[in-house]
C-alpha positions in Angstrom: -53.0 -2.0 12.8 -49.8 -1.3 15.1 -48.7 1.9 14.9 -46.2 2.7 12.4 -42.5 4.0 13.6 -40.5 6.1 11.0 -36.8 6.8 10.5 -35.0 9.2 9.0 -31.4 9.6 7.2 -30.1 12.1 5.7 -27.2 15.0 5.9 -28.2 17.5 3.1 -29.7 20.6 2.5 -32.3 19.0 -0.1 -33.8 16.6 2.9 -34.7 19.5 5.4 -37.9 21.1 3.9 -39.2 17.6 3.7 -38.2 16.6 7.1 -40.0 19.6 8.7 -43.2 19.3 6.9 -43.7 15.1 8.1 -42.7 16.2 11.7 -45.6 19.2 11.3 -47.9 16.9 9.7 -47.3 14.1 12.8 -45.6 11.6 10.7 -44.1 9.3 13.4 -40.1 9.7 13.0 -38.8 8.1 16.0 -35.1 9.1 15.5 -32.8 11.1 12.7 -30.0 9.3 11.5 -27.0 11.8 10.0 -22.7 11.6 9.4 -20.9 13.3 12.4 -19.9 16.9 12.1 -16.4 16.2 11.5 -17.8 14.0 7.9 -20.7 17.2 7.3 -17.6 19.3 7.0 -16.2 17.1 3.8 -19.7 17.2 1.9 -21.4 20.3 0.3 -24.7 21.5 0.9 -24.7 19.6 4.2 -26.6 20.7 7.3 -26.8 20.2 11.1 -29.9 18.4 11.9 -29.2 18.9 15.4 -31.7 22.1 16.0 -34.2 20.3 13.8 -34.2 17.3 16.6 -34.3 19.4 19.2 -37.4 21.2 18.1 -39.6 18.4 17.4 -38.0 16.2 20.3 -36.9 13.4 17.8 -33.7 11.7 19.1 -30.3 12.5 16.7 -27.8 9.7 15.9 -24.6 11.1 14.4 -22.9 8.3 12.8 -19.8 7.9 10.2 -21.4 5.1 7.9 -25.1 3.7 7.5 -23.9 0.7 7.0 -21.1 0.4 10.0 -21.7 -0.6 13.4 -22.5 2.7 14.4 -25.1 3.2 11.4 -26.5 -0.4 12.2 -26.7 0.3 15.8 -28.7 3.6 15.4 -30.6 1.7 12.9 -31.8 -0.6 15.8 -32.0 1.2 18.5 -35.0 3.3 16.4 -36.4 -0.1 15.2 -38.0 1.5 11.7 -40.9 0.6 9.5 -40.4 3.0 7.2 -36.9 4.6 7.1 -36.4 7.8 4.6 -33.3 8.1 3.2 -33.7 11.9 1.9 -30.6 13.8 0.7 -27.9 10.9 1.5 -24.8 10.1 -0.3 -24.1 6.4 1.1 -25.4 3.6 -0.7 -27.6 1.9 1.7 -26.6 -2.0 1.8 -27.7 -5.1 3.7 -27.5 -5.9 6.4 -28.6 -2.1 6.8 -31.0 -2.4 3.9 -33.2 -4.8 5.7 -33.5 -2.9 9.1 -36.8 -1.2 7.8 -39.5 -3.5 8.4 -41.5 -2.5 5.4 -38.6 -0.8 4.0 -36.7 2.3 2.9 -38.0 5.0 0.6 -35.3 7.4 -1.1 -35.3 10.0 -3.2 -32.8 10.8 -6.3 -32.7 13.9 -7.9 -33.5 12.7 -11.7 -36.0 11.1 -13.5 -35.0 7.6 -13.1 -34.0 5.6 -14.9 -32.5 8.7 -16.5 -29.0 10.4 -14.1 -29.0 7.0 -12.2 -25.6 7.5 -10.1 -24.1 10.5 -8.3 -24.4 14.3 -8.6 -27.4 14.0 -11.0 -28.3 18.1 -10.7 -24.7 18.7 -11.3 -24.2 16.4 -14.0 -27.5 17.4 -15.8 -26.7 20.8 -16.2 -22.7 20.2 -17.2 -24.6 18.2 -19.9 -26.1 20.9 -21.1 -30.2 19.4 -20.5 -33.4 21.4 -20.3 -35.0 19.3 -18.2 -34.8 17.5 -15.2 -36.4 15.9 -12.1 -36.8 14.0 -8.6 -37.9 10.7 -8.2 -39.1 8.9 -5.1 -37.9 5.2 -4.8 -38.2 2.3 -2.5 -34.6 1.2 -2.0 -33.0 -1.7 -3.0 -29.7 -3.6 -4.1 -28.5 -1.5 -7.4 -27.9 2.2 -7.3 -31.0 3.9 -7.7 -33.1 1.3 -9.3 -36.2 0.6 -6.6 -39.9 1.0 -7.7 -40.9 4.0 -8.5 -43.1 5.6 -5.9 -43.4 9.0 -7.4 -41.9 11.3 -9.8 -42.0 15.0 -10.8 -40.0 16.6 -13.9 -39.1 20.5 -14.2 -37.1 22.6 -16.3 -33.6 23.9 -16.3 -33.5 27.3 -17.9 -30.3 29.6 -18.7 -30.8 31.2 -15.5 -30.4 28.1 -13.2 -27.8 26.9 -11.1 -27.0 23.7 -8.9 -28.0 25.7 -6.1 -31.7 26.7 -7.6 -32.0 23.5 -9.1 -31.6 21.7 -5.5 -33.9 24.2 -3.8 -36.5 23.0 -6.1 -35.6 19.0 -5.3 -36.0 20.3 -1.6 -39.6 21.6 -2.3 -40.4 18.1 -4.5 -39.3 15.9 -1.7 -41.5 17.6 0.8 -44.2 17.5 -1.2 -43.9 13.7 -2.5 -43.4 12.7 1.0 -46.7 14.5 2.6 -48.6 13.1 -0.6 -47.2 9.6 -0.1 -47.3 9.7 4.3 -51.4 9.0 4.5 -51.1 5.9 2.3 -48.1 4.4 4.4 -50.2 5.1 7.6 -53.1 3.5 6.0 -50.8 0.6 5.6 -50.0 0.8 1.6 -46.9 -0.1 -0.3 -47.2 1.9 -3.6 -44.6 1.9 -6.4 -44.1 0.4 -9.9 -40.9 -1.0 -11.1 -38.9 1.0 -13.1 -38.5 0.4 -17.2 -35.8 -0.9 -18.8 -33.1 1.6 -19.4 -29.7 1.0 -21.2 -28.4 4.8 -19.5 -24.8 4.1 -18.0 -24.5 4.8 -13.9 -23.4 8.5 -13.4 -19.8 8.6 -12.1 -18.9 10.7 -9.0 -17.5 13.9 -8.5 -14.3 15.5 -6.8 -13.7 19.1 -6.4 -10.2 18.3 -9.2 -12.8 17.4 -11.7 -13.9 21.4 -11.6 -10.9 22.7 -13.9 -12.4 24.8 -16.6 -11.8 23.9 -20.5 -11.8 27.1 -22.6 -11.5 25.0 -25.5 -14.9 24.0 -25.1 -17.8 26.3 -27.1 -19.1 29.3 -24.5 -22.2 27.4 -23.8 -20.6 24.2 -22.0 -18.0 26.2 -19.9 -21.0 28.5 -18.7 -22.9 25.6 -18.2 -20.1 23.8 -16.1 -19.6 27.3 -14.2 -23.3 27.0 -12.7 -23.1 23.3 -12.2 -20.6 23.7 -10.1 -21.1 26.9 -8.1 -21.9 27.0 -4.3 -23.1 25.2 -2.1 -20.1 23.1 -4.3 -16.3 23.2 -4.3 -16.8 25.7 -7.8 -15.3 25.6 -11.1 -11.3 26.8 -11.3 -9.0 28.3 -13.5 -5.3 29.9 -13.5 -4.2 32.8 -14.4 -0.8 34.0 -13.9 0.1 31.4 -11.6 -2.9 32.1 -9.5 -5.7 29.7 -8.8 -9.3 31.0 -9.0 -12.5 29.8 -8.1 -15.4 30.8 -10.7 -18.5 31.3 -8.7 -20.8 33.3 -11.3 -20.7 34.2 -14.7 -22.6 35.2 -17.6 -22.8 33.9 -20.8 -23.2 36.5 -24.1 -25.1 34.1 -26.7 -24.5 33.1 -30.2 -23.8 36.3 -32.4 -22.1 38.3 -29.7 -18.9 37.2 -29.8 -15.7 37.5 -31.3 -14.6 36.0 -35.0 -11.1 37.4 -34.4 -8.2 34.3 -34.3 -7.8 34.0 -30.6 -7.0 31.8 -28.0 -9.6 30.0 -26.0 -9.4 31.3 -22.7 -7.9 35.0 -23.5 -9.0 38.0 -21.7 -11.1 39.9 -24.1 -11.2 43.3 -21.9 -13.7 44.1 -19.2 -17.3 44.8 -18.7 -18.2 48.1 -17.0 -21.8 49.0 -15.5 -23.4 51.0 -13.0 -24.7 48.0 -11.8 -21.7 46.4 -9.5 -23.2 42.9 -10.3 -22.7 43.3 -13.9 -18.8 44.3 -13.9 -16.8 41.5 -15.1 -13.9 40.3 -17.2 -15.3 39.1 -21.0 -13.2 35.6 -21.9 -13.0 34.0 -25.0 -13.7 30.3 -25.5 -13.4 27.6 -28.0 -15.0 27.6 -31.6 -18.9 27.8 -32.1 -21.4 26.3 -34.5 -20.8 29.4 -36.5 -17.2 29.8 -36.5 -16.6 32.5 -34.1 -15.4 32.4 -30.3 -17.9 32.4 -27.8 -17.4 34.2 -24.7 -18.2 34.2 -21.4 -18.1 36.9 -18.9 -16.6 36.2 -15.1 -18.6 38.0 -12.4 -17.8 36.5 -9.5 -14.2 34.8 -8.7 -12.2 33.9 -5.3 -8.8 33.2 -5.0 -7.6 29.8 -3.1 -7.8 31.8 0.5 -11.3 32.9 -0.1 -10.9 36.4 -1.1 -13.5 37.5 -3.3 -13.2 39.5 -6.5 -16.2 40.8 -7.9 -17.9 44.4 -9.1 -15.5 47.3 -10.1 -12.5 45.6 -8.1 -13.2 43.0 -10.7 -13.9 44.8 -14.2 -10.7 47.5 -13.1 -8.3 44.3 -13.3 -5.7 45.0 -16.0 -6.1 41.7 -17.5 -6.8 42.1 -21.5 -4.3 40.0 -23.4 -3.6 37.3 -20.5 -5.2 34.0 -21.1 -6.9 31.3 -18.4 -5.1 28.3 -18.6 -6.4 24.6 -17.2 -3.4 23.8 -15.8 -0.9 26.0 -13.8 1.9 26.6 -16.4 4.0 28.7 -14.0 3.8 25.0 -12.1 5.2 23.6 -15.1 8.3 26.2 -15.6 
């Protein structure tokens, strides 16, 4: 059998694990296919596959679209069996689709048919699931809806964020890949169609759709704060005219909060600790299953020229009685 030659695309943290371990294992990747450093800069959790290539002596292309002249052209000039498409936002289309000679094998961070569309970790925990997973796929026309190569499924606990959630995508896809690499090299084309699923297409995400709603029980707004934390743009607030970014926060479960009449999004008072990490500000949010206010607790918050407020700084802020507001009111005065 003619020797097989490999491609690879991809531009996100979540591919790199994966990438490393085929080159280690000899997997035959004849080129690296990625966006340009001026597009990484627009797209979280993106890395520079540059020092990668250079190690292993693979040959980079740095394009702006897969399916361009520049993403066709470095599709040719690598002349692929096999592309991966591992941690890449693009939707792969023909012509570009068809440049793999056996084809192109992708991985999508859900358990399909389940999160088909964009930001699936994200989206998973704003929707307030326990579980989720990673699937590998051959591609094809359709968003996420090739056969099914492999799958695995894990939890999501209180204690996750997108962050951990990805990190455990990025150890998935490298060990899918090096479970699946001896069967392409022995010339085998394994998957199984998917099953019919009525779930509608995941919409995408822009760093406006981060505004937090207090209104919502304490639960969901926690939950949005960690689905949105780095490597992402991060949940947002006001408060007094000032924009802040919500990067951590804790949530005090059902029986600890407050069944006084106040407004979602007021500043409770602070919490104080020896432990710096556990200072915050305690915020009241919209009405529970029981009646009362659940509340969350900020930790961590940034204002829009990256300062960052956290620890004693944060829990000595004078800020009991002021409310967080979803829109900027002093904006609307």
């Amino acid at each position: 059998m003619k020797p097989l030659r490999f491609a690879w695309v991809g531009f996100h943290a979540e591919g790199g694990p994966a990438f490393e371990a085929l080159m280690q294992a000899g997997a035959p990747i004849h080129g690296v296919i990625t966006l340009t450093p001026e597009r990484r800069a627009r797209r979280s959790g993106a890395i520079d596959y540059g020092p990668l290539c250079a190690r292993y002596g693979v040959p980079l292309h740095e394009i702006v679209d897969i399916n361009g002249p520049d993403g066709l052209a470095a599709l040719g000039a690598i002349r692929p069996d096999v592309a991966f498409v591992i941690g890449w936002s693009q939707i792969v289309r023909p012509p570009a689709l068809g440049m793999a000679r056996i084809g192109m094998i992708g991985a999508h961070a859900s358990h399909l048919p389940r999160y088909r569309g964009s930001a699936p970790v994200n989206w998973a925990l704003i929707k307030g699931e326990t579980e989720t997973g990673n699937s590998l796929i051959w591609l094809a026309e359709g968003v996420d809806r090739g056969a099914v190569i492999d799958q695995v499924t894990f939890s999501i606990t209180p204690y996750d964020t997108c962050a951990s959630l990805y990190d455990q995508v990025a150890t998935s896809n490298r060990d899918m890949l090096l479970h699946l690499l001896p069967r392409l090299l022995a010339g085998e084309r394994p998957g199984r169609p998917q099953p019919a699923s009525e779930h509608p297409e995941l919409p995408r995400r822009r760093p406006a759709d981060g505004v937090i709603d207090w209104s919502r029980p304490s639960r969901e707004v926690y939950d949005f704060i960690r689905a949105l934390t780095r490597p992402y743009p991060g949940a947002f607030s006001w408060l007094d005219g000032t924009r802040w970014t919500v990067w951590q926060a804790a949530l005090l479960l059902s029986g600890n909060g407050t069944t006084a009449p106040v407004e979602p999004g007021t500043v409770l008072g602070p919490l104080v600790s020896p432990v710096p990490e556990a200072c915050g500000q305690m915020v009241a949010c919209g009405d529970e299953a029981d009646g009362g206010k659940g509340v969350v607790v900020l930790l961590e918050l940034a204002q829009e020229d990256g300062t960052i407020l956290w620890g004693r700084d944060l829990s000595d802020r004078l800020w009991t009685g002021r409310t967080w507001t979803s829109v900027d009111e002093h904006a609307l005065t």
